[in-house]
C-alpha positions as CSV (number, residue, x, y, z in Angstrom):
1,X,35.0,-17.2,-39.3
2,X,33.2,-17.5,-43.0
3,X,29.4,-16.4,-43.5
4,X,29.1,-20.2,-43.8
5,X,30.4,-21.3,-40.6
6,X,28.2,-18.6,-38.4
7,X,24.8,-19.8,-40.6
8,X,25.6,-23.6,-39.5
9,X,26.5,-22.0,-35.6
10,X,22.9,-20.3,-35.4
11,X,21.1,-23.6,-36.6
12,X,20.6,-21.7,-39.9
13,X,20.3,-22.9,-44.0
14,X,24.4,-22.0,-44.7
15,X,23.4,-21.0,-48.4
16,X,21.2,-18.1,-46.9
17,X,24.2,-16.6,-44.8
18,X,24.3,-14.3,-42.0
19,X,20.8,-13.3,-40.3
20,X,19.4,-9.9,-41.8
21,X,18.0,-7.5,-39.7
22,X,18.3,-6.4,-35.6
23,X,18.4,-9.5,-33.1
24,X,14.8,-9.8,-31.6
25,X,14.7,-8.4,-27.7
26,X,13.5,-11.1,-25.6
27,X,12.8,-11.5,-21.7
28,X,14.6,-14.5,-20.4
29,X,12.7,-17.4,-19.9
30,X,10.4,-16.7,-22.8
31,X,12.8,-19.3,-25.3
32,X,10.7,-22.1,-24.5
33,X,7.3,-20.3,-25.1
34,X,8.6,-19.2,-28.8
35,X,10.2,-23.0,-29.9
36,X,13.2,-24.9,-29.7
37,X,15.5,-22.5,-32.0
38,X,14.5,-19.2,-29.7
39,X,16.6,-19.9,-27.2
40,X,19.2,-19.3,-29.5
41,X,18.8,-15.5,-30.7
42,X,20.3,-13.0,-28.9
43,X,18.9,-12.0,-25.7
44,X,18.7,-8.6,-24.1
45,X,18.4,-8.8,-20.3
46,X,16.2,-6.4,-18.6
47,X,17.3,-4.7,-16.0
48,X,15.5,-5.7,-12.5
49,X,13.4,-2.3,-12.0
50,X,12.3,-3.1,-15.8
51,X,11.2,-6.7,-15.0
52,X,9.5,-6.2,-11.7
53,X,7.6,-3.1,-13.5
54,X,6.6,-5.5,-16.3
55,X,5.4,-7.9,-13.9
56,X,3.6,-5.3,-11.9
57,X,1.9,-3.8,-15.4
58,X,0.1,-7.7,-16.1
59,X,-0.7,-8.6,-12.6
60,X,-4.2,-8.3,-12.8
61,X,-5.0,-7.6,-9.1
62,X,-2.3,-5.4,-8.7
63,X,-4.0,-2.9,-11.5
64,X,-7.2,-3.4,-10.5
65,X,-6.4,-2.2,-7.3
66,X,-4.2,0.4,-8.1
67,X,-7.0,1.7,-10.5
68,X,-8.6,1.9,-7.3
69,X,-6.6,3.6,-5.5
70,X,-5.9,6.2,-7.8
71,X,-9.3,6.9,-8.7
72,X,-10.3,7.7,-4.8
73,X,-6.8,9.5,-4.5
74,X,-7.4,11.7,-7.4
75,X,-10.8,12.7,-5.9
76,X,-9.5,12.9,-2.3
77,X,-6.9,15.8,-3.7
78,X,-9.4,17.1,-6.2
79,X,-12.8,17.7,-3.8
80,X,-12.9,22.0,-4.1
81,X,-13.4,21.2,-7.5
82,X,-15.6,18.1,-7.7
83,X,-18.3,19.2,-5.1
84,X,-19.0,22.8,-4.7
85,X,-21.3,22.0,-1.5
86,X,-20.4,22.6,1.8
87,X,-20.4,19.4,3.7
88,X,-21.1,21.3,6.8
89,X,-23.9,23.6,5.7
90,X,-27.3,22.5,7.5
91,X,-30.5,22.7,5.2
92,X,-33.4,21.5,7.5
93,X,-35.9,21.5,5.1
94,X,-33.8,19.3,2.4
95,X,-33.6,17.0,5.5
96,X,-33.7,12.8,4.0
97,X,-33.7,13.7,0.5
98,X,-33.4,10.5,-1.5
99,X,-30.4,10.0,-4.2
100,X,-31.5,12.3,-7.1
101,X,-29.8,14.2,-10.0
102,X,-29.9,17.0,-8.0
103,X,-28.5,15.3,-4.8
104,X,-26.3,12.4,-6.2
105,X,-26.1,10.7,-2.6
106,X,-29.3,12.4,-1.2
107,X,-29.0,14.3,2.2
108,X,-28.7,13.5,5.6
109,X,-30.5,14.1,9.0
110,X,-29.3,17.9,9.1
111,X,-30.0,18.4,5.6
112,X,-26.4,18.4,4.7
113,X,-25.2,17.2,0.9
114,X,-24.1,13.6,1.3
115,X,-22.4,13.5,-1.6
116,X,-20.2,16.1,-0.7
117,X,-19.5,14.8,2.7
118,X,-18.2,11.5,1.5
119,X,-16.2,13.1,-0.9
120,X,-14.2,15.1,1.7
121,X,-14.1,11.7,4.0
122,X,-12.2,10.2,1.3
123,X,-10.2,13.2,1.1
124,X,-10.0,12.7,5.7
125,X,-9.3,8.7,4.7
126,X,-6.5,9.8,2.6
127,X,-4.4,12.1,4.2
128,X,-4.9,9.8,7.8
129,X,-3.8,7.1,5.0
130,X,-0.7,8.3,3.7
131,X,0.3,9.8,7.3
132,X,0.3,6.9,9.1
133,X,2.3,5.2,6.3
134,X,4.6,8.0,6.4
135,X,5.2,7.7,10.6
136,X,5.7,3.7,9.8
137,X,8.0,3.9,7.1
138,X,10.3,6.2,8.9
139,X,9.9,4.8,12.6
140,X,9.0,1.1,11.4
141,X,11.8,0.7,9.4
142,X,13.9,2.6,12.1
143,X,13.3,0.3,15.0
144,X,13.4,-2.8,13.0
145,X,16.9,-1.9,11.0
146,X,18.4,-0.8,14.9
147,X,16.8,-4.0,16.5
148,X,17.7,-6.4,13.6
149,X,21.8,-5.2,13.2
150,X,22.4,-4.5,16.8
151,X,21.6,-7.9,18.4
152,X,22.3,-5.6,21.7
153,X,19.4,-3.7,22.0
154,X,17.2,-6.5,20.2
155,X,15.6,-8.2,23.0
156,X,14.7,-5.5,24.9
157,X,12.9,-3.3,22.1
158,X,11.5,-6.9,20.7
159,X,9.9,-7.3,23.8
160,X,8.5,-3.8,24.1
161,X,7.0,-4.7,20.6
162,X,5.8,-7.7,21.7
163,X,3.7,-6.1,24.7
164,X,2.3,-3.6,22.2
165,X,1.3,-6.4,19.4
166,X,-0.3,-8.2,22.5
167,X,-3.5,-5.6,22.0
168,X,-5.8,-5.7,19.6
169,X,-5.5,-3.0,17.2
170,X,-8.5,-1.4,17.7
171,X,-8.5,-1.7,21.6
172,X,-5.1,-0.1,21.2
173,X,-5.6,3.4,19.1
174,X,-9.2,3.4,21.6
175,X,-7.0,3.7,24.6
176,X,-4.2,5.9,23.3
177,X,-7.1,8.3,21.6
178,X,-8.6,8.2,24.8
179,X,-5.5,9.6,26.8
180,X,-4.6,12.0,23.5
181,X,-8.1,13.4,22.9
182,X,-10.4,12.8,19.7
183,X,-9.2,14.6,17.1
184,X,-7.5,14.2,13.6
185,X,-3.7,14.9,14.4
186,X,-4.2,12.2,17.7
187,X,-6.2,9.6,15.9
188,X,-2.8,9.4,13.3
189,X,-0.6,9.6,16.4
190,X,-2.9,6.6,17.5
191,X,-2.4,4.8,14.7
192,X,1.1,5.0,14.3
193,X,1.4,4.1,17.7
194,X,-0.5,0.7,16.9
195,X,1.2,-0.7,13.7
196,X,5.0,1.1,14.1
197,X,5.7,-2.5,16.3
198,X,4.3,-4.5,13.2
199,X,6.1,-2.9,10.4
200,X,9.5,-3.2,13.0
201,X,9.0,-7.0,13.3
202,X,9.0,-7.2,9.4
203,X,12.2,-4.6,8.9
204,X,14.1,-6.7,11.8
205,X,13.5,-10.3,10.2
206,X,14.8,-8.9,6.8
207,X,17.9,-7.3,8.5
208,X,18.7,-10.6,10.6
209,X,19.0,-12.6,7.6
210,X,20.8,-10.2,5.5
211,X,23.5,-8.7,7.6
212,X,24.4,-12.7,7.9
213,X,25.1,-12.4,3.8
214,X,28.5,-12.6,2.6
215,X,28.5,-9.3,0.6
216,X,27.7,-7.6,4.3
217,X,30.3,-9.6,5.9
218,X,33.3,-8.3,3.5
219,X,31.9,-5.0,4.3
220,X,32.4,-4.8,7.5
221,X,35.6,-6.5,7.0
222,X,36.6,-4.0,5.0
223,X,36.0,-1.4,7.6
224,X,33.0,0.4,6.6
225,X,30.8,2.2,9.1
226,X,27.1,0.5,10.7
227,X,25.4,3.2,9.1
228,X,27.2,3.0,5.7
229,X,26.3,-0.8,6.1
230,X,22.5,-0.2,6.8
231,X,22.1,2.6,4.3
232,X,24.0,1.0,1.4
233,X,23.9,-2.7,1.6
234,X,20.7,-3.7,3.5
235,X,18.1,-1.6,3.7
236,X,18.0,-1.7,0.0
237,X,17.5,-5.2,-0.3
238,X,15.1,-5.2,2.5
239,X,12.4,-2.9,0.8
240,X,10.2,-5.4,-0.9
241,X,8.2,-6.6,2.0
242,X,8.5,-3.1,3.6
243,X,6.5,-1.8,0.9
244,X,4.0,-5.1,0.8
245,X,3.5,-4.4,4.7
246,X,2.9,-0.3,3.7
247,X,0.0,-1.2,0.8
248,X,-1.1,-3.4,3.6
249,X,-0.8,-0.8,6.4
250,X,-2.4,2.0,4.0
251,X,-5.6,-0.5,4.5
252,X,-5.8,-0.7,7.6
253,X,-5.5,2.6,9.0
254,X,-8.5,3.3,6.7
255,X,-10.2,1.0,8.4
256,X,-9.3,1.9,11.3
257,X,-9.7,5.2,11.5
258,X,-13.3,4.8,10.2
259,X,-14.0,2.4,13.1
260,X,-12.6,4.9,15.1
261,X,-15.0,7.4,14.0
262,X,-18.1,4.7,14.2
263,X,-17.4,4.5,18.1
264,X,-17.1,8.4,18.7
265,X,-12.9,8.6,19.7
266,X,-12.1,9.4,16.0
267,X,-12.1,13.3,13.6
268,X,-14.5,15.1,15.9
269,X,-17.7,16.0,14.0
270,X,-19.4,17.8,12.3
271,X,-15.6,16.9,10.3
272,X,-16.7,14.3,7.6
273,X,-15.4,11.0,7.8
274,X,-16.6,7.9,6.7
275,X,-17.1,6.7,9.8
276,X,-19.1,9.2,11.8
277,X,-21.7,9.6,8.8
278,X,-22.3,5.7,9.0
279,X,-22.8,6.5,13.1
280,X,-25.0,9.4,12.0
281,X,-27.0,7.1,9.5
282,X,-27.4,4.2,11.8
283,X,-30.5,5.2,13.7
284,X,-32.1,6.1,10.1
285,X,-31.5,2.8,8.4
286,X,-35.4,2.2,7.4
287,X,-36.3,5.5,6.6
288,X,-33.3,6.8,5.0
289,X,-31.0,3.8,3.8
290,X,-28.8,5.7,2.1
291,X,-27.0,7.3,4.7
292,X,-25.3,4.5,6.3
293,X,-25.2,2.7,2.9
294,X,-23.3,5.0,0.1
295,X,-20.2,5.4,2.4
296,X,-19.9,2.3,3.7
297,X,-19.7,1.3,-0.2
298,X,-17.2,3.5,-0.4
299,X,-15.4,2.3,2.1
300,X,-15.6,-1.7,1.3
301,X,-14.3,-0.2,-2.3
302,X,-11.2,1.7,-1.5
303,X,-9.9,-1.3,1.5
304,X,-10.8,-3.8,-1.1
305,X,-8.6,-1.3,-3.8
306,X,-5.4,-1.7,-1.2
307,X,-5.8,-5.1,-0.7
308,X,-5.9,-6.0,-4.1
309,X,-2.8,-3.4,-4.5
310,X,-0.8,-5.4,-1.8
311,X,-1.8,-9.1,-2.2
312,X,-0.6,-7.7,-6.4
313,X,3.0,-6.3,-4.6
314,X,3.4,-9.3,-2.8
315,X,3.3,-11.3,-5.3
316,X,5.7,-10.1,-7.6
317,X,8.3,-9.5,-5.0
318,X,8.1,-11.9,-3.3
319,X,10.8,-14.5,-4.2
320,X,8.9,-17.7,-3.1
321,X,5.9,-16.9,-4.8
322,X,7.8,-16.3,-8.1
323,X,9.8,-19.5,-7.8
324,X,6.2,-21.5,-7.2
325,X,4.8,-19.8,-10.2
């Protein structure tokens, strides 16, 4: 093939010759954007961990709830060094001390440092957080993978789910922190107790449909092991929602746990927690606003954060969303 032949084969003038210089790196799909001749350089394919990154990096809820998230993470694992105060130190005389350079978030009905105790409730919010994620992803997906590929044992531990789902949440994690006792540990026992059955449900619908897949069926035909199946060949593939259901979860047991704390069966004071200075602040809401007010901003801000991070996961790994895109 002549310099003249591959110029007419790329749409090119023949008397110019072969194209000079590297071949331009495009994302598929992007021909049509660039003009009728794009689709005809050479493409380089990124891989899917690539893509789904890119998508994730211009989702605009996605970073600005991950912005979010990192900001109160950062100063949940920094608080020794952001707040030198001691959240429980009483100061009678600095009792309902309004906002001021000198107390950013003013002080509460003992004369404690507010700012300092919302910092360390965000620090509370985050390990109670990332806990109860932590006892879903590993029972969660558990249950749901062993429920899902053992049809079995599905009934029976569906229905055991379904009992538990039949609770509110909150009704729930009140009961079991009433027979555990209020403290931190219990309250994350509590809470994994209440949304283990909701992240099973989601692993067991991903496992029915895939271990119907033909890749899974030639598998087993070829005589590999259930766990060799589950560990290689399905679980994989059944992550994406997993981890939209966890951003989710990571939510909710923030919220939780701070309702928990509002009604008294939560971290037992003086501990700092969202919620039990908002139960401290309510009977001061006229004459000292602020109480009640700065953490429950602070709250509203880091649930709104995770939703924003989850509704941004959802909807670049989810499949159906992409194709109606």
């Amino acid at each position: 093939m002549t310099a003249h032949d591959v110029g007419f084969d790329r749409g090119l003038d023949p008397s110019i010759g072969p194209p000079l210089g590297p071949a331009l790196d495009l994302e598929p799909g992007l021909g049509p954007l660039l003009g009728p001749d794009a689709e005809d350089v050479p493409q380089r394919r990124l891989s899917p961990a690539r893509l789904t990154l890119r998508r994730l990096l211009h989702h605009r809820l996605f970073m600005t709830g991950f912005v979010v998230f990192v900001f109160v993470l950062v100063v949940a694992v920094l608080a020794p060094w952001i707040t030198s105060a001691d959240p429980d130190r009483l100061a009678m005389r600095y009792r309902f001390l309004s906002p001021s350079p000198e107390h950013l978030f003013g002080t509460d009905n003992f004369g404690r440092s507010l700012y300092s105790r919302v910092i360390w409730g965000a620090r509370l919010s985050m390990i109670i957080g990332v806990s109860v994620v932590a006892i879903n992803a590993v029972l969660g997906t558990a249950i749901g993978a062993a429920a899902g590929y053992f049809r079995r044992i599905d009934n029976v531990v569906m229905r055991i789910n379904d009992a538990l789902m039949a609770f509110p949440a909150v009704l729930l994690a009140i009961a079991v922190t009433a027979v555990l006792g209020p403290s931190l540990n219990d309250v994350i026992i509590a809470l994994g107790v209440v949304y283990t059955p909701r992240t099973a449900r989601i692993v067991r619908s991903s496992v029915i449909v895939l271990r119907e897949m033909e890749y899974v069926q030639a598998a087993v035909a070829a005589g590999a092991g259930h766990w060799r199946i589950l560990r290689r060949h399905i679980l994989p593939n059944a992550m994406a929602p997993l981890i939209v259901q966890l951003s989710f979860l990571f939510a909710y047991a923030v919220l939780t746990e701070a309702t928990l704390s509002f009604l008294g069966v939560g971290a037992v004071p003086p501990t700092p927690t969202w919620g039990n200075i908002m139960a401290e602040g309510r009977q001061y809401m006229v004459d000292a606003p602020w109480i009640i007010t700065i953490p429950g901003l602070a709250l509203m801000v880091t649930v709104l954060g995770l939703n924003l991070l989850g509704d941004g996961l959802r909807d670049v790994l989810d499949p159906r969303l992409r194709i109606q895109q």
